[in-house]
PDB file of N, CA, C, O and CB in Angstrom:
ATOM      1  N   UNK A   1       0.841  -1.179   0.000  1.00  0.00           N
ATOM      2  CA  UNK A   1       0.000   0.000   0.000  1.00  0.00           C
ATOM      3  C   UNK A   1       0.886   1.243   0.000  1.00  0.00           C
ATOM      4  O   UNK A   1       1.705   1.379   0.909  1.00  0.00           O
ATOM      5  CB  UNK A   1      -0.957  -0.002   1.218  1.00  0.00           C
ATOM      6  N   UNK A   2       0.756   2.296  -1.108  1.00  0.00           N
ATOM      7  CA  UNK A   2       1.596   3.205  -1.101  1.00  0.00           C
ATOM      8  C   UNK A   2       0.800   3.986  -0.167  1.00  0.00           C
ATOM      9  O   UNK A   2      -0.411   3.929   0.043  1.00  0.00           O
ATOM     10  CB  UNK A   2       2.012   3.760  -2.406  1.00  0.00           C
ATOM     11  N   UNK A   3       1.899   4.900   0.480  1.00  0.00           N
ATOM     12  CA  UNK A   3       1.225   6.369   1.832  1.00  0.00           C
ATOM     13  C   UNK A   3       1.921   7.300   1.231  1.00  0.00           C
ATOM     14  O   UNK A   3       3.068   6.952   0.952  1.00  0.00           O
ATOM     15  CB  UNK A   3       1.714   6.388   3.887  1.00  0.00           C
ATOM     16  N   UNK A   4       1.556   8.591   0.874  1.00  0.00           N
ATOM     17  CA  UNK A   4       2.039  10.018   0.879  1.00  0.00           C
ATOM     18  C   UNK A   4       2.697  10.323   1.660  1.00  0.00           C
ATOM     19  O   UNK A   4       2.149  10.668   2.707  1.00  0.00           O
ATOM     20  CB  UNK A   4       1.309  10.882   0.921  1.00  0.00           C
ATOM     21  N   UNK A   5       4.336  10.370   1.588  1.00  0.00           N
ATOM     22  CA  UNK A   5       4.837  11.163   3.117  1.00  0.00           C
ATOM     23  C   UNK A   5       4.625  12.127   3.525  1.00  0.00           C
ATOM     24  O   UNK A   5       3.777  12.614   2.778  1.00  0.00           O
ATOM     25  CB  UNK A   5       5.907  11.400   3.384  1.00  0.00           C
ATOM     26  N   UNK A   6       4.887  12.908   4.415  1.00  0.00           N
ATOM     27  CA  UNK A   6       3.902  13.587   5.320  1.00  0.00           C
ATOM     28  C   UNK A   6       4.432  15.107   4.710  1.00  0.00           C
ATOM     29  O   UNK A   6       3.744  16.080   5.020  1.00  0.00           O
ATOM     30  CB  UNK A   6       4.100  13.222   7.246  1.00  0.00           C
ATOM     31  N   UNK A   7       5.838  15.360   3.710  1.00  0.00           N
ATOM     32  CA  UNK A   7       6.226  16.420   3.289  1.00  0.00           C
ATOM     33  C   UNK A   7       5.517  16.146   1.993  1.00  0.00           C
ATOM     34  O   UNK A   7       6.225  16.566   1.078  1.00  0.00           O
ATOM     35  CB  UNK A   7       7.698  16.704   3.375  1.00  0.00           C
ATOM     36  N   UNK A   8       4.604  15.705   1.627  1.00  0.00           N
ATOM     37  CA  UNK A   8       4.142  15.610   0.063  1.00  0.00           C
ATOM     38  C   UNK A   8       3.368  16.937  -0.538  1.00  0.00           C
ATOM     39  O   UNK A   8       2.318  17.397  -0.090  1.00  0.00           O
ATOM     40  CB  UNK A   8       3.056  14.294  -0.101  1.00  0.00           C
ATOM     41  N   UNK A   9       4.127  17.447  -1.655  1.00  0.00           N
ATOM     42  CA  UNK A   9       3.311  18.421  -2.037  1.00  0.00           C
ATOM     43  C   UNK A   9       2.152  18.522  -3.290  1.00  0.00           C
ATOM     44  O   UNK A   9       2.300  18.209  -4.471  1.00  0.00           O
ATOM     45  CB  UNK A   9       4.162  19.258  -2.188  1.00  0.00           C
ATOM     46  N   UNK A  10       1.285  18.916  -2.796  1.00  0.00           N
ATOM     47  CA  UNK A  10      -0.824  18.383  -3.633  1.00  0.00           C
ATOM     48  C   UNK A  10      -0.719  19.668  -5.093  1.00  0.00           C
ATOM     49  O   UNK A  10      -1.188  20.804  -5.022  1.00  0.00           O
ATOM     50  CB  UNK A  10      -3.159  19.233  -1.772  1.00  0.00           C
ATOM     51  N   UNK A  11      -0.108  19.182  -6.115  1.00  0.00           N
ATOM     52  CA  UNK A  11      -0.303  19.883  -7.199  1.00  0.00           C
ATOM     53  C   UNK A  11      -1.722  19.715  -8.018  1.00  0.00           C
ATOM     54  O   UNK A  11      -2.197  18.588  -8.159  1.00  0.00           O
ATOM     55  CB  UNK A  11       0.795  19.568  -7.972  1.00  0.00           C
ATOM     56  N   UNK A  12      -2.232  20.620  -8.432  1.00  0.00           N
ATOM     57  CA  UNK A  12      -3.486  20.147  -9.477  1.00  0.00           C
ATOM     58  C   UNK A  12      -3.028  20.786 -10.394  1.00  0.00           C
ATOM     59  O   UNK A  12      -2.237  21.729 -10.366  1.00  0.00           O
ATOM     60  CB  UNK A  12      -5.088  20.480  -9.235  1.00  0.00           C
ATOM     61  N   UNK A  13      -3.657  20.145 -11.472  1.00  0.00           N
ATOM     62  CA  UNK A  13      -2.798  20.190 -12.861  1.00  0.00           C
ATOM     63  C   UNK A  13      -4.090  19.570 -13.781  1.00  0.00           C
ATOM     64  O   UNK A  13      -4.820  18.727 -13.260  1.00  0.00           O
ATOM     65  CB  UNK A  13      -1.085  19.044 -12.876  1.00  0.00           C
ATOM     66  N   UNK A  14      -4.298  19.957 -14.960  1.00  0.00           N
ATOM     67  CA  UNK A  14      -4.610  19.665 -16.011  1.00  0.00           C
ATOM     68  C   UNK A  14      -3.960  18.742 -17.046  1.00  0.00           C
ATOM     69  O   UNK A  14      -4.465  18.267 -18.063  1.00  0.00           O
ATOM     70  CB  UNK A  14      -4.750  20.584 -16.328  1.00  0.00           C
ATOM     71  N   UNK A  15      -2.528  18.573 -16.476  1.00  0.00           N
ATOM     72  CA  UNK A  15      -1.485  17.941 -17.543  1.00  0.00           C
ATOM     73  C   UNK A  15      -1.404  16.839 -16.640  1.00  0.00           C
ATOM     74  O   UNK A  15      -1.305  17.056 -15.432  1.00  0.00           O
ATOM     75  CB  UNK A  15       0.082  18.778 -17.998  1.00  0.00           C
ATOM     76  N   UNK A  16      -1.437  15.574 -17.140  1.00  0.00           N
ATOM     77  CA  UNK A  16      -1.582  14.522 -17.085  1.00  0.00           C
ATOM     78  C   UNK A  16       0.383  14.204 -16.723  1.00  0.00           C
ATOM     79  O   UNK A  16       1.311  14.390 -17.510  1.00  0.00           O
ATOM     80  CB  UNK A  16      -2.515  14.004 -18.481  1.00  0.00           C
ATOM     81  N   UNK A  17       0.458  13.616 -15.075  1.00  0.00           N
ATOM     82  CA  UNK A  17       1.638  13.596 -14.943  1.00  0.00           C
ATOM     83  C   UNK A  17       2.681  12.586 -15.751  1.00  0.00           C
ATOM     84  O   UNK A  17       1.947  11.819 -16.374  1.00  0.00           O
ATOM     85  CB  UNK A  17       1.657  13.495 -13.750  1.00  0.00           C
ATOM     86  N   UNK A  18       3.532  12.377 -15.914  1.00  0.00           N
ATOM     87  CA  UNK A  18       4.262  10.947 -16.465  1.00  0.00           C
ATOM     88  C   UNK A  18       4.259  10.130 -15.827  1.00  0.00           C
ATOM     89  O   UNK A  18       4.193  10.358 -14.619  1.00  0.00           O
ATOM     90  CB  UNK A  18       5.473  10.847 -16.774  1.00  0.00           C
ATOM     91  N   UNK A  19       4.322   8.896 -16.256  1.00  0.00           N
ATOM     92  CA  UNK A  19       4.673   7.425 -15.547  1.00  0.00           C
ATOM     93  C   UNK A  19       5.067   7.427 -14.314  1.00  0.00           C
ATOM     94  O   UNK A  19       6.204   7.892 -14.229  1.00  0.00           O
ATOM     95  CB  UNK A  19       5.716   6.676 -16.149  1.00  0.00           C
ATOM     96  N   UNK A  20       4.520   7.035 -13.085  1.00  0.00           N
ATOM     97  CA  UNK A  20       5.409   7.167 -11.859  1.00  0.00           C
ATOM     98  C   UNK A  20       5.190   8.322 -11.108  1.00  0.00           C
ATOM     99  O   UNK A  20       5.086   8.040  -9.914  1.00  0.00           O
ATOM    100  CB  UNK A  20       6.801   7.164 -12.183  1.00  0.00           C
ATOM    101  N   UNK A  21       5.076   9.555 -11.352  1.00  0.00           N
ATOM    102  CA  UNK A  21       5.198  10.723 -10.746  1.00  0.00           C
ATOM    103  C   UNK A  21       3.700  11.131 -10.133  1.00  0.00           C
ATOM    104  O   UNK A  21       3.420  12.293  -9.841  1.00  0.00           O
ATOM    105  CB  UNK A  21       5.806  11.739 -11.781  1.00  0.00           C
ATOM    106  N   UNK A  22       2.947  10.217 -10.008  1.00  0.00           N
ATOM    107  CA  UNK A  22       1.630  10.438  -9.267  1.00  0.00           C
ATOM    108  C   UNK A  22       1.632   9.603  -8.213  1.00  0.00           C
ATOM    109  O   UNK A  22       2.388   8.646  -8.382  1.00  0.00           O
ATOM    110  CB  UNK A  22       0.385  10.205 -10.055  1.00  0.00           C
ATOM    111  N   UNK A  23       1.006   9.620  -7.089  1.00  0.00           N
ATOM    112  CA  UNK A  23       0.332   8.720  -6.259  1.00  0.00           C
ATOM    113  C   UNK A  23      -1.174   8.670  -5.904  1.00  0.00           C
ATOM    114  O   UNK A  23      -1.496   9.676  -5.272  1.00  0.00           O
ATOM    115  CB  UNK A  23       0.926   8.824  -5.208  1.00  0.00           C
ATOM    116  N   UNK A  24      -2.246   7.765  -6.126  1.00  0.00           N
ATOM    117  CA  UNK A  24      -3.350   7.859  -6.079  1.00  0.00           C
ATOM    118  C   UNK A  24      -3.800   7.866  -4.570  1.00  0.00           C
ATOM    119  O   UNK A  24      -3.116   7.456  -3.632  1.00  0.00           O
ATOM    120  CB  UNK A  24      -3.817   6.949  -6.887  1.00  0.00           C
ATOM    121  N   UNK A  25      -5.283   8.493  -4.482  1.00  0.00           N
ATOM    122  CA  UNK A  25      -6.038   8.577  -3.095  1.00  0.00           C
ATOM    123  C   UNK A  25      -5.499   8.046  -2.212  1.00  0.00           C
ATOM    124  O   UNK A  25      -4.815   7.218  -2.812  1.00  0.00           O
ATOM    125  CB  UNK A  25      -7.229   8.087  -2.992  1.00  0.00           C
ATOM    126  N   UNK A  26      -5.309   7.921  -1.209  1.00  0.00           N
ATOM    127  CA  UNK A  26      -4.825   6.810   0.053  1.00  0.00           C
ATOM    128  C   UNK A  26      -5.714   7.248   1.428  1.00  0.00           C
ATOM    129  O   UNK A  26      -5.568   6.612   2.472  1.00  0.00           O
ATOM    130  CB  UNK A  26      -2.857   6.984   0.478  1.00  0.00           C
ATOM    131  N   UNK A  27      -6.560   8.285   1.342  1.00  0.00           N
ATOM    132  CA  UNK A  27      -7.618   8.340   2.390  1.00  0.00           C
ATOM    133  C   UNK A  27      -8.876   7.829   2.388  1.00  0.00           C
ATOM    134  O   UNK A  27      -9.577   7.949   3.393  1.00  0.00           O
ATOM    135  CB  UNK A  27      -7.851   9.418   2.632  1.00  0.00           C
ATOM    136  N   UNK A  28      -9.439   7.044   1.002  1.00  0.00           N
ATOM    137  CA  UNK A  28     -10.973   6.862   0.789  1.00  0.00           C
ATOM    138  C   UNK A  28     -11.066   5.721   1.953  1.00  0.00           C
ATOM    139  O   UNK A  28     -11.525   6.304   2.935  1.00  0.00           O
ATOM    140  CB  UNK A  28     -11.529   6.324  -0.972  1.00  0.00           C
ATOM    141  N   UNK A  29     -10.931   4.930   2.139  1.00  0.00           N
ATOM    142  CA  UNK A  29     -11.201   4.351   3.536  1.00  0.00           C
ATOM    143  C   UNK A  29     -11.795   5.351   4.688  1.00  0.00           C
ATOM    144  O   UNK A  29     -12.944   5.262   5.120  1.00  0.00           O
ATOM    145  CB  UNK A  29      -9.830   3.783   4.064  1.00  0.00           C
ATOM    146  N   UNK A  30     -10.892   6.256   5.089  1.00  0.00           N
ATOM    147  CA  UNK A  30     -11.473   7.185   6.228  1.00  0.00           C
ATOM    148  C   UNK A  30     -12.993   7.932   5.844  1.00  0.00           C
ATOM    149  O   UNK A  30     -13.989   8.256   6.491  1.00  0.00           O
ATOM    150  CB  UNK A  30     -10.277   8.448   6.513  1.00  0.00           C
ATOM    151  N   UNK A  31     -12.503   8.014   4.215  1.00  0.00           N
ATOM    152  CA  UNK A  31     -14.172   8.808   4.008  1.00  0.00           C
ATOM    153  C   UNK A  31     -15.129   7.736   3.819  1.00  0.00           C
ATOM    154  O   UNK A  31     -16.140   8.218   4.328  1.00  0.00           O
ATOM    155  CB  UNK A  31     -14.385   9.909   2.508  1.00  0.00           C
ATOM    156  N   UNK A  32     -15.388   6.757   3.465  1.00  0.00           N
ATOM    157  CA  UNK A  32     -16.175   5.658   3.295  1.00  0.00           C
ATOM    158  C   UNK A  32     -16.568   5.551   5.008  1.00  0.00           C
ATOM    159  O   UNK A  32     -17.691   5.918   5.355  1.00  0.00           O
ATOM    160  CB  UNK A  32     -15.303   4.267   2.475  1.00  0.00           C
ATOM    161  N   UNK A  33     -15.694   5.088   5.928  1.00  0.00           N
ATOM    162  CA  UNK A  33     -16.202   4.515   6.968  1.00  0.00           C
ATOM    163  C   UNK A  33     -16.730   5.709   8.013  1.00  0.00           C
ATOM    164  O   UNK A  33     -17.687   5.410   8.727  1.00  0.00           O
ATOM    165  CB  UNK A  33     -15.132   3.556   7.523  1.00  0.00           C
ATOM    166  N   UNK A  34     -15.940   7.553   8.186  1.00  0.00           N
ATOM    167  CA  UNK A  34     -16.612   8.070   8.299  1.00  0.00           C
ATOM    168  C   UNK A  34     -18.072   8.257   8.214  1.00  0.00           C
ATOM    169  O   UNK A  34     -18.760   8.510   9.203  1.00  0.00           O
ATOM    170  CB  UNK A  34     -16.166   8.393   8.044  1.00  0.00           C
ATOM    171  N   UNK A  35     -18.613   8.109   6.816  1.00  0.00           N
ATOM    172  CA  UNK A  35     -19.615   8.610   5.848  1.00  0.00           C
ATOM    173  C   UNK A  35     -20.166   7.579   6.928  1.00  0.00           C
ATOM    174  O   UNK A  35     -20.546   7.945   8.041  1.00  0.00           O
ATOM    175  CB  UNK A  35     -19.620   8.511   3.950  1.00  0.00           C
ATOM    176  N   UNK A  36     -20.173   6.264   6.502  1.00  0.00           N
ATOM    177  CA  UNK A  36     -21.551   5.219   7.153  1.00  0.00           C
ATOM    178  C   UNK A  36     -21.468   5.587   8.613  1.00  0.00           C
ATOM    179  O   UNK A  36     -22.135   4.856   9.346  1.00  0.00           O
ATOM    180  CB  UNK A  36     -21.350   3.221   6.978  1.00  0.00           C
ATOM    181  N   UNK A  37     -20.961   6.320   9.054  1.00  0.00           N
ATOM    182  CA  UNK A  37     -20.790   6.090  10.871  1.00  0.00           C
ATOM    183  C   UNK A  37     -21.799   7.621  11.106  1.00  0.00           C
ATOM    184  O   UNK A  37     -22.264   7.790  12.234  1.00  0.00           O
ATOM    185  CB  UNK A  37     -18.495   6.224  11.758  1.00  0.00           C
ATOM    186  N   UNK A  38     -22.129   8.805   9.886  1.00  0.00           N
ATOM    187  CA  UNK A  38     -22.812   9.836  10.369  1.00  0.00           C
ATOM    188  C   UNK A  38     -23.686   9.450  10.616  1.00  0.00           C
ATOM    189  O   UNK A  38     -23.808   9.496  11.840  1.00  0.00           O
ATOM    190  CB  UNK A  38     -22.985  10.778   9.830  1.00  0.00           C
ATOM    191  N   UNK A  39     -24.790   8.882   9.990  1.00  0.00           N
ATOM    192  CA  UNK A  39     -26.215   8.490  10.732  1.00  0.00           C
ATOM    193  C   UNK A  39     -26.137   8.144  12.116  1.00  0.00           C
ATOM    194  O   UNK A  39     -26.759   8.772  12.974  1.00  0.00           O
ATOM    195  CB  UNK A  39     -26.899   7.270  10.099  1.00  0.00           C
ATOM    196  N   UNK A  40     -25.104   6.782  12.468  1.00  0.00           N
ATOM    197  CA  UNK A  40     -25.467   6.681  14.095  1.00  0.00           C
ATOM    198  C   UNK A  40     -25.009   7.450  15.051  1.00  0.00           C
ATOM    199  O   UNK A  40     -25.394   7.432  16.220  1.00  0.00           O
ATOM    200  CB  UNK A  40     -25.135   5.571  14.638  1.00  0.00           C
ATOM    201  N   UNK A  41     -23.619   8.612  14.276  1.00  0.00           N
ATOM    202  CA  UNK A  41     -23.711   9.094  15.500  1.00  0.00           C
ATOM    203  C   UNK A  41     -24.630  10.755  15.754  1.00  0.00           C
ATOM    204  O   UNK A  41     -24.833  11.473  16.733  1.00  0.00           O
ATOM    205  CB  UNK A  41     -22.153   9.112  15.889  1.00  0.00           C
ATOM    206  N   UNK A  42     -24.791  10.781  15.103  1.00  0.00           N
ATOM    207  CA  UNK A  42     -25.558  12.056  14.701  1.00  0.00           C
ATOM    208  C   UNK A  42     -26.798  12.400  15.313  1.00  0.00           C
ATOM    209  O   UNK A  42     -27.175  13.436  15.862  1.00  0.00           O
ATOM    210  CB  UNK A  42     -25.859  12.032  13.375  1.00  0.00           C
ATOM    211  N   UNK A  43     -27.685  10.634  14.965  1.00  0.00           N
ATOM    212  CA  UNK A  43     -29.215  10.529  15.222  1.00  0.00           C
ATOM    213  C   UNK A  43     -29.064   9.332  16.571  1.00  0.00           C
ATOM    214  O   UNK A  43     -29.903   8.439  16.694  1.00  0.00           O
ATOM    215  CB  UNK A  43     -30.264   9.891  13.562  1.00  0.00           C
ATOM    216  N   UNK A  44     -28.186   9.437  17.279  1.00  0.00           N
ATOM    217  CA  UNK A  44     -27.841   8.613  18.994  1.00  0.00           C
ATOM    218  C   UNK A  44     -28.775   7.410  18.312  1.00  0.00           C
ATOM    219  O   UNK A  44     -29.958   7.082  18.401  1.00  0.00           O
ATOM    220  CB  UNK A  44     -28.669   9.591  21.027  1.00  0.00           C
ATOM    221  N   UNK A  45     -27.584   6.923  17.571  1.00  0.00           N
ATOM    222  CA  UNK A  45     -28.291   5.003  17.354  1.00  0.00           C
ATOM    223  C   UNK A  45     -28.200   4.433  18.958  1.00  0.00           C
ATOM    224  O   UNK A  45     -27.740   5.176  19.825  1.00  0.00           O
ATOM    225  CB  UNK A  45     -26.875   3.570  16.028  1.00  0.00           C
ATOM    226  N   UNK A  46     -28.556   3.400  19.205  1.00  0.00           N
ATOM    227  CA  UNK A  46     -29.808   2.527  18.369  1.00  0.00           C
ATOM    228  C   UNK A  46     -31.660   3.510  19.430  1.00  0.00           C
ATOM    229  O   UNK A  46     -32.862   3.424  19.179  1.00  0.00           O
ATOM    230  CB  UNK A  46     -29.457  -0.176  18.981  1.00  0.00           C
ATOM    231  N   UNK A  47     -31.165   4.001  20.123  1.00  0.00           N
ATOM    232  CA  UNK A  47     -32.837   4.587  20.579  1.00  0.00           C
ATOM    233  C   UNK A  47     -33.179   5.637  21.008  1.00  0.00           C
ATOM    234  O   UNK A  47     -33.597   5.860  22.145  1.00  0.00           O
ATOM    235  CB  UNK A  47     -33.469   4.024  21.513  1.00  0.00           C
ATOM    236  N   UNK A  48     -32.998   6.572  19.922  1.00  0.00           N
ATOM    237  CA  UNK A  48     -33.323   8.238  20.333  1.00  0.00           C
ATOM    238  C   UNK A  48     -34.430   7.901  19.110  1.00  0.00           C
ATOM    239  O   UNK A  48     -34.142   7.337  18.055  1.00  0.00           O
ATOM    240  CB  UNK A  48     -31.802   9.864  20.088  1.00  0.00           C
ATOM    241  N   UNK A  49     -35.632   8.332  19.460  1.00  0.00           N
ATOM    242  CA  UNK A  49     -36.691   8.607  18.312  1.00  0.00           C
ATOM    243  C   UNK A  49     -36.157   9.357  16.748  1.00  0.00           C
ATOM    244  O   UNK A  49     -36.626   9.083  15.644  1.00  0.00           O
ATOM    245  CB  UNK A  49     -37.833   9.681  19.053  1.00  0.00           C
ATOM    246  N   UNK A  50     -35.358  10.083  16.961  1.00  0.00           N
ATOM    247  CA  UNK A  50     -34.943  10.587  15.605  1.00  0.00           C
ATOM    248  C   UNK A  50     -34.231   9.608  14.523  1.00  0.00           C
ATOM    249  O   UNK A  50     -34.417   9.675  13.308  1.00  0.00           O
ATOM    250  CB  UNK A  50     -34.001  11.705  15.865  1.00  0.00           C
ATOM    251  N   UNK A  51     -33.520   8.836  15.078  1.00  0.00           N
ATOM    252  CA  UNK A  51     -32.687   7.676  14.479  1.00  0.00           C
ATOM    253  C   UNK A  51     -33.904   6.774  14.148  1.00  0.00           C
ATOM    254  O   UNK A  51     -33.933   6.679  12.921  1.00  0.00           O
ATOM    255  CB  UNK A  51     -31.465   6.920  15.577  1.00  0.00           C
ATOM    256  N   UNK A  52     -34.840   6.126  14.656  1.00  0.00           N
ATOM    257  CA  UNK A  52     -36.220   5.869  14.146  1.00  0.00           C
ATOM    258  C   UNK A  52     -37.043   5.986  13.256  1.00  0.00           C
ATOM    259  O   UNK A  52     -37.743   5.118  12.733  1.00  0.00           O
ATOM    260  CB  UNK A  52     -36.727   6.131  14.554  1.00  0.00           C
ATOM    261  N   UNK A  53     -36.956   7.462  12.992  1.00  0.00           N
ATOM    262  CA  UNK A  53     -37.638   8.194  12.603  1.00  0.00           C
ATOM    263  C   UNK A  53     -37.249   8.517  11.101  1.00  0.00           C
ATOM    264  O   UNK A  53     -37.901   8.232  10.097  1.00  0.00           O
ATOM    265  CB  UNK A  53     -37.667   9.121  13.489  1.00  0.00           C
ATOM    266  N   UNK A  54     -36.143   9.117  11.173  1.00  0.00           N
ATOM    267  CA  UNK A  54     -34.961   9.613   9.971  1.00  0.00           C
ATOM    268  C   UNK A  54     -34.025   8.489   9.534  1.00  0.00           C
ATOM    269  O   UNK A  54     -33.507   8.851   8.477  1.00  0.00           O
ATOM    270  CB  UNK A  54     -33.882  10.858  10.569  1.00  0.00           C
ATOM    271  N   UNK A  55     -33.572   7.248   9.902  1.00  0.00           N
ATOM    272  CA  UNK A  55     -33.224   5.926   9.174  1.00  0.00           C
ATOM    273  C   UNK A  55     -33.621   5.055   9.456  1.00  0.00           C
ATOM    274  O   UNK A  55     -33.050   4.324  10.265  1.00  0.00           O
ATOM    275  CB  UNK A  55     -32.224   5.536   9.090  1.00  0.00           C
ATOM    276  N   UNK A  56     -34.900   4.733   8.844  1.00  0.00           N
ATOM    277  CA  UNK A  56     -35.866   3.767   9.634  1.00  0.00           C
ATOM    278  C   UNK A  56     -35.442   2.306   8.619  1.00  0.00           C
ATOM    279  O   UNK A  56     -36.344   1.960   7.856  1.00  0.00           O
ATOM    280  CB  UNK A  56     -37.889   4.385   9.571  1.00  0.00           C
ATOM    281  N   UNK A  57     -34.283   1.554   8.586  1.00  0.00           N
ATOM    282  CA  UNK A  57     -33.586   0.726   7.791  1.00  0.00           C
ATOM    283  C   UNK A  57     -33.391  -0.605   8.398  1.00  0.00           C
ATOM    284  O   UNK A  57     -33.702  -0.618   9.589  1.00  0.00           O
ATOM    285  CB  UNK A  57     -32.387   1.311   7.457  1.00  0.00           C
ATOM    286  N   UNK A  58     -33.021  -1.580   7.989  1.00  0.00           N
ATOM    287  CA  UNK A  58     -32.723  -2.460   8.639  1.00  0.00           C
ATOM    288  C   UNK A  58     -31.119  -3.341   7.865  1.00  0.00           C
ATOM    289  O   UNK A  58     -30.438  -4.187   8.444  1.00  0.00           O
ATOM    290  CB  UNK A  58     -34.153  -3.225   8.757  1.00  0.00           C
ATOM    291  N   UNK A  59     -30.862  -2.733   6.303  1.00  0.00           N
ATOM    292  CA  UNK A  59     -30.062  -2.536   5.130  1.00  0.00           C
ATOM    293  C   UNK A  59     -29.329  -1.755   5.181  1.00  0.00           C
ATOM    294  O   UNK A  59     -29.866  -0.740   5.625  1.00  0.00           O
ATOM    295  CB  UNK A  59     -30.544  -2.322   4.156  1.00  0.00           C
ATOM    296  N   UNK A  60     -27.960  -1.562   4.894  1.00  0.00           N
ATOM    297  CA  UNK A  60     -27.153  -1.104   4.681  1.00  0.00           C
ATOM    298  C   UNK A  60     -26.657  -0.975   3.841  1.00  0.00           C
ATOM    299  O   UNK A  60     -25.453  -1.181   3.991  1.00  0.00           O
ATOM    300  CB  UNK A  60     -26.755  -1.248   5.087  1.00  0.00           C
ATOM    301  N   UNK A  61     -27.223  -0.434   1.897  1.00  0.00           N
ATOM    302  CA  UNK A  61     -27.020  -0.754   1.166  1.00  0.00           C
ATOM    303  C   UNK A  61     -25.339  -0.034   0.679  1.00  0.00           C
ATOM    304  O   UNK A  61     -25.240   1.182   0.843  1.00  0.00           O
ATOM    305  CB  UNK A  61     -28.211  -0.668   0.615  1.00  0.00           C
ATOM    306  N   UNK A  62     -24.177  -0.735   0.145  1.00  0.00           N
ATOM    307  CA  UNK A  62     -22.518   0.183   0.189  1.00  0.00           C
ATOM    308  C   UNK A  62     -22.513  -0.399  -1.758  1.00  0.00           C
ATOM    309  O   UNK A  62     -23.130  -1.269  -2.374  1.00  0.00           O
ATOM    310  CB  UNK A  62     -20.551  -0.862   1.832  1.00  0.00           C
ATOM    311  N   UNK A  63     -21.616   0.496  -2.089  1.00  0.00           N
ATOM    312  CA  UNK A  63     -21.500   0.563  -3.207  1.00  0.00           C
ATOM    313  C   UNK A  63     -20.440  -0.783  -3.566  1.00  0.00           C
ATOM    314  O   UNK A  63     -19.573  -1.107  -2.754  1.00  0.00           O
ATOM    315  CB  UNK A  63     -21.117   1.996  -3.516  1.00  0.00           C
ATOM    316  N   UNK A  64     -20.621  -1.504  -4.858  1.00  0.00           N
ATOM    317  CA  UNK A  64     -19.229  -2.365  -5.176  1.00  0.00           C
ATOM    318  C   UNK A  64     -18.251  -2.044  -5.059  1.00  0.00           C
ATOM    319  O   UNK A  64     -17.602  -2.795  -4.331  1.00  0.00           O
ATOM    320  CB  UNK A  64     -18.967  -2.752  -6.173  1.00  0.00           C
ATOM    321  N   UNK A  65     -17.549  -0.944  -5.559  1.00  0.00           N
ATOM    322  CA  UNK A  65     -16.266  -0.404  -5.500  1.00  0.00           C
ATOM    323  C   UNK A  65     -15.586  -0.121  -3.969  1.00  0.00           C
ATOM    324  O   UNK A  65     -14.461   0.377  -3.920  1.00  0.00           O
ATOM    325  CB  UNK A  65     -16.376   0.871  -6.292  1.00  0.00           C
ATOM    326  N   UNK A  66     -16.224  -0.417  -2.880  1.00  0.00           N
ATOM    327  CA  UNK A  66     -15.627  -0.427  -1.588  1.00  0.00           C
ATOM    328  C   UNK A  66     -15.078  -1.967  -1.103  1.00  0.00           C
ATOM    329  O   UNK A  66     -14.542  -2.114  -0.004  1.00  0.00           O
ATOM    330  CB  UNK A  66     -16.742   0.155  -0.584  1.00  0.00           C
TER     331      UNK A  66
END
């Protein structure tokens, strides 16, 4: 698993870098498992009426690509 060292500098660019000279995402994990964790903690899972109310689910539907 490649990691960004911690001096890495975040260019955006339109020009498509060469071979090698990129490193892809390495945080989508934190945003994926973040993301599913706002509902419970937000709406006090499992028994505050709002969590009831506002994700009334029993499914957890997650995309393939995770």
């Amino acid at each position: 698993m490649l990691i960004a060292p911690k001096n890495s500098t975040y260019i955006i660019s339109k020009i498509k870098p060469k071979k090698g000279k990129f490193l892809r995402e390495t945080d989508t994990f934190d945003t994926w498992y973040s993301s599913g964790h706002w509902p419970l903690v937000t709406l006090n899972y499992p028994d505050s009426d709002d969590f009831k109310y506002f994700y009334p689910t029993a499914v957890l539907e997650t995309g393939w690509e995770i």
